[in-house]
N, C-alpha and C positions, 0 to 999 in steps of 0.2 A: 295200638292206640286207635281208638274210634271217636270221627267224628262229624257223624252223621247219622240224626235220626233223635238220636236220645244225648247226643251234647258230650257233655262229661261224664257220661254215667259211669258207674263202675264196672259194670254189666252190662251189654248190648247184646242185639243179634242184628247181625247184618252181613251181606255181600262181602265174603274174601276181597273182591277187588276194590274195597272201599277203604281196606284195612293198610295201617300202615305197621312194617312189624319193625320193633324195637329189641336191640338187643339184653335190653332188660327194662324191669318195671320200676322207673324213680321219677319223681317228683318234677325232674325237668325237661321230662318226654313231653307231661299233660298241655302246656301250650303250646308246645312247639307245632303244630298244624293252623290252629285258630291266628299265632302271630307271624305265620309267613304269609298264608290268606288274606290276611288284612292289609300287612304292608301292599303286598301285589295288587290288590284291588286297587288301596288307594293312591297308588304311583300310577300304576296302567291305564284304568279306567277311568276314577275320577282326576286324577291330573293329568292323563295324557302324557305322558314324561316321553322327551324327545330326545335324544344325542345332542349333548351341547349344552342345555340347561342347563341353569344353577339351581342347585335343591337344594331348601333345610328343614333337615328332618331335625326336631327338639325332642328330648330325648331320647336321642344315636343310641346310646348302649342298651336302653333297655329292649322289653319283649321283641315287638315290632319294629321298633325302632333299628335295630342291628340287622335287620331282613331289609328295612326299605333302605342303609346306607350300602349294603351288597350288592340288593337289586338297580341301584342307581348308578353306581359306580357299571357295573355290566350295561347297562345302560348307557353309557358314553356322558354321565355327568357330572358336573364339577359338586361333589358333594360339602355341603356346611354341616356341622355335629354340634349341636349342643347337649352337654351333662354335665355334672354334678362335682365331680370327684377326678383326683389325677390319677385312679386306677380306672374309672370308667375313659378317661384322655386315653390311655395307654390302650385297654380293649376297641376305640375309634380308628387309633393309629394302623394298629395288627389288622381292622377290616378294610384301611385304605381309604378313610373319610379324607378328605383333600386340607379342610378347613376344619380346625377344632376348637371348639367355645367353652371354656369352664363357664358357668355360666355365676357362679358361684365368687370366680376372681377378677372375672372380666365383664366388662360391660357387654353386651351383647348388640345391641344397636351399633354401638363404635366398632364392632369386629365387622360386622356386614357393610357398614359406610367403605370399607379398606379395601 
């Protein structure tokens, strides 16, 4: 998977050491570089995220979303999940989100007032 230079491409050329290698070519390799980057960025650098915080990341199970409740929880912090669905609950749980919000069933302001 490549990504750097030419994005998505289909086709690159670029640096071995840029390259990340996949044991096969599907469909849910293509984000997976662009959504751990992003979570990381925005926990680390723009939030600053410290041991002990309380985080909510809104939508926990998707792309990014499931990289920034891993990184937080490693992080020493008390994670909040909000999605959608009681199979996206169930994938929050397996990653160790603290707090899980259907957002769907529950009110979401009354979950964080708690």
């Amino acid at each position: 998977v490549c990504f750097v230079g030419s994005a998505f491409a289909e086709y690159s050329r670029c640096k071995a050491k840029l390259l990340w290698n996949i044991p096969e070519a599907s469909k849910e390799y293509v984000g997976l570089r662009i959504s751990g980057l992003t979570a990381c960025a925005m926990l680390e650098q723009t939030g600053k995220l410290k041991k002990g915080e309380k985080v909510l990341i809104t939508a926990a199970a998707g792309g990014a979303g499931h990289f920034a409740v891993q990184f937080a929880k490693l992080s020493g912090c008390e994670v909040f999940g909000t999605c959608g669905s009681d199979a996206k609950a169930k994938v929050l749980k397996k990653l160790g989100c603290d707090h899980i919000i259907n957002y769907k069933t529950q009110d979401v302001e009354a979950e964080l007032k708690r």
